[in-house]
C-alpha positions as CSV (number, residue, x, y, z in Angstrom):
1,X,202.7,-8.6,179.0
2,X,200.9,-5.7,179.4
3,X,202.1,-3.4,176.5
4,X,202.0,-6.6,173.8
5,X,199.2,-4.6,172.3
6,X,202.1,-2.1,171.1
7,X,204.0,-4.7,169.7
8,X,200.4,-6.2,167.4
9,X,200.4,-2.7,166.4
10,X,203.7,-2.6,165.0
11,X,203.5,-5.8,163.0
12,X,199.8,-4.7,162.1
13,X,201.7,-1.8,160.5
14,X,204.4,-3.4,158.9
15,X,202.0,-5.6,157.1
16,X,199.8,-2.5,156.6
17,X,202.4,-1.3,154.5
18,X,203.8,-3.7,152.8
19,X,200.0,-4.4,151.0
20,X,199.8,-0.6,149.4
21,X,202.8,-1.9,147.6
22,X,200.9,-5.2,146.7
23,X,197.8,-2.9,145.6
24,X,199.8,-1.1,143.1
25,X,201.3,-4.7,141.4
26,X,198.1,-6.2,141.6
27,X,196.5,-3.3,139.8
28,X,198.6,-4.1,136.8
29,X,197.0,-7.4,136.2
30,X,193.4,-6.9,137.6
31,X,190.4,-4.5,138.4
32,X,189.9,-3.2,141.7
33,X,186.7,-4.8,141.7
34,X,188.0,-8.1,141.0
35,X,191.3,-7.6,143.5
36,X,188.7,-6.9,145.7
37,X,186.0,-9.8,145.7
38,X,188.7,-12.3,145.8
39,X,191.1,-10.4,148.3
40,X,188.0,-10.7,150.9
41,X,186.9,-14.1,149.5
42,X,190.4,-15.3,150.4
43,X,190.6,-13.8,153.5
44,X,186.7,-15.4,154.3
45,X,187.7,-19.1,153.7
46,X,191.0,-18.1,156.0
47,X,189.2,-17.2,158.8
48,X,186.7,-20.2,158.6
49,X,189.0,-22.8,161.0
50,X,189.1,-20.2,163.5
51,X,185.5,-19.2,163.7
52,X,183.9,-21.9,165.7
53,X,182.2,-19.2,168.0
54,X,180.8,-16.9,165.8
55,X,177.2,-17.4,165.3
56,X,177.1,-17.2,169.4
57,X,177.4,-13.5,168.6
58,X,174.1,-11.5,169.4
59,X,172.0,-10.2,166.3
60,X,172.5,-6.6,167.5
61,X,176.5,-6.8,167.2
62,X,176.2,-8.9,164.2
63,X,174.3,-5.7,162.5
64,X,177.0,-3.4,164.1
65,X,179.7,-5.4,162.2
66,X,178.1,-5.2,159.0
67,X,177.8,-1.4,159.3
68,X,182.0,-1.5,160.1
69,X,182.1,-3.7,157.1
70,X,180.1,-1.1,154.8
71,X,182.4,1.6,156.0
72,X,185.4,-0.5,155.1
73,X,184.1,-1.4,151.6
74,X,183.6,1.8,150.8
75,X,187.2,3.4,152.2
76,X,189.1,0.7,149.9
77,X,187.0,2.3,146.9
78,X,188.7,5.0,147.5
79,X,192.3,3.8,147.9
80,X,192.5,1.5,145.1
81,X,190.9,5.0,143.1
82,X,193.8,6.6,145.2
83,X,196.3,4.2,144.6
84,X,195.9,3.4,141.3
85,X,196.4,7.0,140.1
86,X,199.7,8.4,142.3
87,X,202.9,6.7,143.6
88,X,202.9,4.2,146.4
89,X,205.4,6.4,148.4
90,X,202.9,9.3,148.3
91,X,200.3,7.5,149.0
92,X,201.4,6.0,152.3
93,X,202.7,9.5,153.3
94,X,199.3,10.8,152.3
95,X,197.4,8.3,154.2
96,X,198.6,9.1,157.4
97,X,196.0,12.2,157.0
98,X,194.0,9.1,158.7
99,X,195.8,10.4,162.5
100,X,194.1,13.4,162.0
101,X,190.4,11.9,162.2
102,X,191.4,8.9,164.1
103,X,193.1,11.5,166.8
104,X,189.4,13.5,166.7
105,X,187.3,10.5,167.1
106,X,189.2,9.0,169.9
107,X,188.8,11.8,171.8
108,X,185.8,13.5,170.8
109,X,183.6,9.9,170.9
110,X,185.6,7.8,173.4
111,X,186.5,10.0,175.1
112,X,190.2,10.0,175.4
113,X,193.0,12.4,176.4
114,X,194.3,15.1,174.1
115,X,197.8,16.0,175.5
116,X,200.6,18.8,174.5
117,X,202.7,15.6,173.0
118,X,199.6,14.6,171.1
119,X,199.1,17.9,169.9
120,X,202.0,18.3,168.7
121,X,202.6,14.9,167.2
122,X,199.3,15.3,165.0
123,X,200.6,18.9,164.3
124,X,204.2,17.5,163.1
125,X,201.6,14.9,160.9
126,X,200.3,17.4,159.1
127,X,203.8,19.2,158.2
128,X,204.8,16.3,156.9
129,X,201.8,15.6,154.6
130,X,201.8,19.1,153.6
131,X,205.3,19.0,152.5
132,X,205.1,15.8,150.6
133,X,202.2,17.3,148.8
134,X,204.1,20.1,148.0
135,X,206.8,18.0,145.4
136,X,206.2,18.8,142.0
137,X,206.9,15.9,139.5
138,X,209.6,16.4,136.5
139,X,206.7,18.1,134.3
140,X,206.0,20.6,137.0
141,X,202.7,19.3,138.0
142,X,202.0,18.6,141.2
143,X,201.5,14.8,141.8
144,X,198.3,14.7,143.2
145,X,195.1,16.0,142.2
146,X,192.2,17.5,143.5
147,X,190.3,14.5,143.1
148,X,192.5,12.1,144.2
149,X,193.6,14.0,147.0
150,X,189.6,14.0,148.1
151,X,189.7,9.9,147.3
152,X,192.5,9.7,149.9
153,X,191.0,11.8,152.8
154,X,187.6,10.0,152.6
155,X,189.4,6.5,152.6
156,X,191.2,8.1,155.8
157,X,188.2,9.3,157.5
158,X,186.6,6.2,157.3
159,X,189.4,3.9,158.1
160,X,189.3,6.3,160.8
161,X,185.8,5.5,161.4
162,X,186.6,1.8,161.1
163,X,189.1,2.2,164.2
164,X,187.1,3.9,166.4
165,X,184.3,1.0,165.9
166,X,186.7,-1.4,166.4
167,X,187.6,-0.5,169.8
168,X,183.7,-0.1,171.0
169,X,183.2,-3.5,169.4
170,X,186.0,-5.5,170.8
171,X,184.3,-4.7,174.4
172,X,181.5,-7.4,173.6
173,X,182.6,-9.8,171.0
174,X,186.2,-11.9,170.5
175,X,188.6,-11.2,167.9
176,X,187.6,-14.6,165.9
177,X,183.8,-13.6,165.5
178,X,185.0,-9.9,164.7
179,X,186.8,-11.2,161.9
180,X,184.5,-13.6,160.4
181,X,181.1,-11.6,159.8
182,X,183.7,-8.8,158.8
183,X,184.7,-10.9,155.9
184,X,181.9,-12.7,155.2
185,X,180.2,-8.9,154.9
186,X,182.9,-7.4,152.9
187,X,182.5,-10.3,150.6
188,X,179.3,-10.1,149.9
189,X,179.4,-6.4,149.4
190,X,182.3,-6.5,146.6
191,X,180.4,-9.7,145.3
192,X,177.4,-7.8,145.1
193,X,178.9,-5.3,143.4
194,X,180.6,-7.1,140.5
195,X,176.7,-8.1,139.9
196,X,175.6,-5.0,139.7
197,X,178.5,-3.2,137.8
198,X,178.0,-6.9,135.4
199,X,182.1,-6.3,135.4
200,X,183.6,-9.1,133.1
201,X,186.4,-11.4,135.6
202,X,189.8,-13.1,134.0
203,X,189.7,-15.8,136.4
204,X,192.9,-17.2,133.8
205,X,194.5,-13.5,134.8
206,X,193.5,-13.6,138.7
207,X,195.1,-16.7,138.6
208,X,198.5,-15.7,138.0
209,X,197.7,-12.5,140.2
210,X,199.6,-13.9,143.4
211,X,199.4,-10.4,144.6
212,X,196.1,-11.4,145.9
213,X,196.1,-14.2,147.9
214,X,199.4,-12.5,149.6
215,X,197.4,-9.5,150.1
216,X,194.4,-11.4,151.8
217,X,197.3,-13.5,154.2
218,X,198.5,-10.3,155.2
219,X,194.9,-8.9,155.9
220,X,194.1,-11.8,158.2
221,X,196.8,-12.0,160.0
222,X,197.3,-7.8,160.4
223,X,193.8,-7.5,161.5
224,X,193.7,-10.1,163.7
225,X,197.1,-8.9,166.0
226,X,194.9,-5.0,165.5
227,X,191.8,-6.3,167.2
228,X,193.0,-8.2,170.1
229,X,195.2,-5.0,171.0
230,X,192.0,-3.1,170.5
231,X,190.9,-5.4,173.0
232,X,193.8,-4.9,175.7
233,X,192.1,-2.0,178.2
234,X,195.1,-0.6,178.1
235,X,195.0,0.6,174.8
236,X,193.8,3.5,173.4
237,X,193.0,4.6,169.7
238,X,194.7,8.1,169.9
239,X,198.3,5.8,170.9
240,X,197.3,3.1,168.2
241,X,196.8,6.2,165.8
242,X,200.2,7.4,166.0
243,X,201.9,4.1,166.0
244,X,200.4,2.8,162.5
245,X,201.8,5.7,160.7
246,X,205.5,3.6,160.8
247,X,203.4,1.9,157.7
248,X,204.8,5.2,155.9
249,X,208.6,3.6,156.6
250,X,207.2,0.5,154.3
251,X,205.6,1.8,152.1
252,X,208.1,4.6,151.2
253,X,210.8,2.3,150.7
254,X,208.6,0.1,148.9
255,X,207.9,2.6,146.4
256,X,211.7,3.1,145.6
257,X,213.0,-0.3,145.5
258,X,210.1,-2.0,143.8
259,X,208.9,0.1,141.9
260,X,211.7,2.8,141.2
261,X,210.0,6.0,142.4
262,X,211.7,9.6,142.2
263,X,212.2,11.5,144.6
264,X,212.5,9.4,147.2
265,X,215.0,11.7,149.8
266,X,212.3,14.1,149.8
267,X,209.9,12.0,150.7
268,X,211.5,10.5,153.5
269,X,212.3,14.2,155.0
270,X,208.8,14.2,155.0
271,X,208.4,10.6,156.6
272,X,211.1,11.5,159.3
273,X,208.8,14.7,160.4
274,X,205.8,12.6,160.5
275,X,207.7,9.8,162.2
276,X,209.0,12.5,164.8
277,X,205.5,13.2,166.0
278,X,204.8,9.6,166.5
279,X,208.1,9.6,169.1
280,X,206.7,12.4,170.7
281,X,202.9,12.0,170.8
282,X,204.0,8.8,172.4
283,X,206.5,10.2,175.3
């Protein structure tokens, strides 16, 4: 089929999702730091079966995917910071800012086409954020600060970054060895970290944390269906862009039935704007 790529981007979003909401539950139990070590550790051993062809890879893209997997590291920083400190409807509304950059990049470094639809899709993006960032909580405070608002937009613009790699790097190398020195990378970074920041881990708590391990099955198996439709040549990042913002659909409703979050009709206004400049951007 030769739009299948469309459809891996849908799951990929749905799953996408559904884990901002596992981020916030997992928070209550654990540090970022440890969610993520073992989140990537999880998702390393996972990938292991699968992985027969991976040190056939050349050096050169081997380096490539560790600098992807740096990038990565550090965009989670941020959303767990992010996450941790606003509501997960908000956030997944706020994280489509990631079109934005992701919209840039695919046309200003590969080199894609920037229509009217597209145009006006990223521009119907933006409303939406805007408007959602415009809700005042019951204290009349706004429910976002400055700081977390800038821990946001740098986990977008590198996620954004992430993408845009991906699609180069699915040109030279198969989905399996993507995967693999991505996670064995990502480990090793977090791991490293924990070292460094000496950061005391509950393994009694993490064990009880099945947040994780559903977090790290849903990594996998996302990220997997996202690079083999990054390596369809029909696809294109601008179009896979506009399609992961139905995460926002998850995530919303995620946010209101889990975890009993206010304001909810305003927010999907907001998420209907945003979700009308996906329909168009992809006319």
């Amino acid at each position: 089929m030769e739009n299948l790529w469309i459809i891996f981007i849908f799951i990929y979003s749905f799953l996408k999702g559904s884990r901002e909401g596992m981020k916030k539950a997992a928070l209550r139990k654990s540090s970022s730091s440890e969610i993520l070590f073992f989140y990537t550790l999880i998702g390393f051993i996972l990938t292991i079966p699968f992985s027969k062809d991976a040190f056939s890879l050349e050096p050169i893209y081997i380096f490539y995917v560790f600098l992807k997997s740096a990038v990565v590291c550090t965009a989670w920083i941020f959303a767990f910071i992010a996450i941790d400190k606003m509501s997960v409807s908000l956030y997944g509304i706020t994280d489509l800012s990631r079109m934005v950059f992701s919209t840039l990049l695919g046309v200003i470094v590969l080199g894609e086409s920037f229509t009217l639809q597209k145009a006006i899709g990223v521009i119907l993006v933006i409303a939406g954020l805007m408007l959602a960032n415009l809700k005042k909580t019951s204290s009349g405070t706004k429910e976002i600060t400055l700081p977390v608002l800038i821990a946001v937009l740098l986990n977008c613009f590198l996620n954004a970054v992430s993408g845009t790699m991906d699609k180069v790097l699915m040109k030279y190398m198969l989905s399996s060895q993507l995967q693999f020195w991505f996670m064995l990378f990502t480990t090793v970074i977090y791991g490293a970290i924990l070292l460094i920041k000496r950061e005391k881990i509950s393994i009694k708590t993490l064990k009880t944390n099945y947040w994780v391990p559903l977090m790290s099955i849903s990594l996998i198996i996302g990220d997997r269906l996202l690079f083999e439709a990054n390596k369809s040549p029909l696809s294109e990042v601008t179009v896979m862009t506009v399609i992961k913002q139905s995460s926002v659909i998850v995530t919303v409703l995620t946010g209101w039935l889990v975890f009993k979050e206010k304001h909810i009709l305003y927010k999907m206004m907001c998420t209907l704007i945003v979700l009308s400049g996906i329909f168009i951007a992809l006319i």
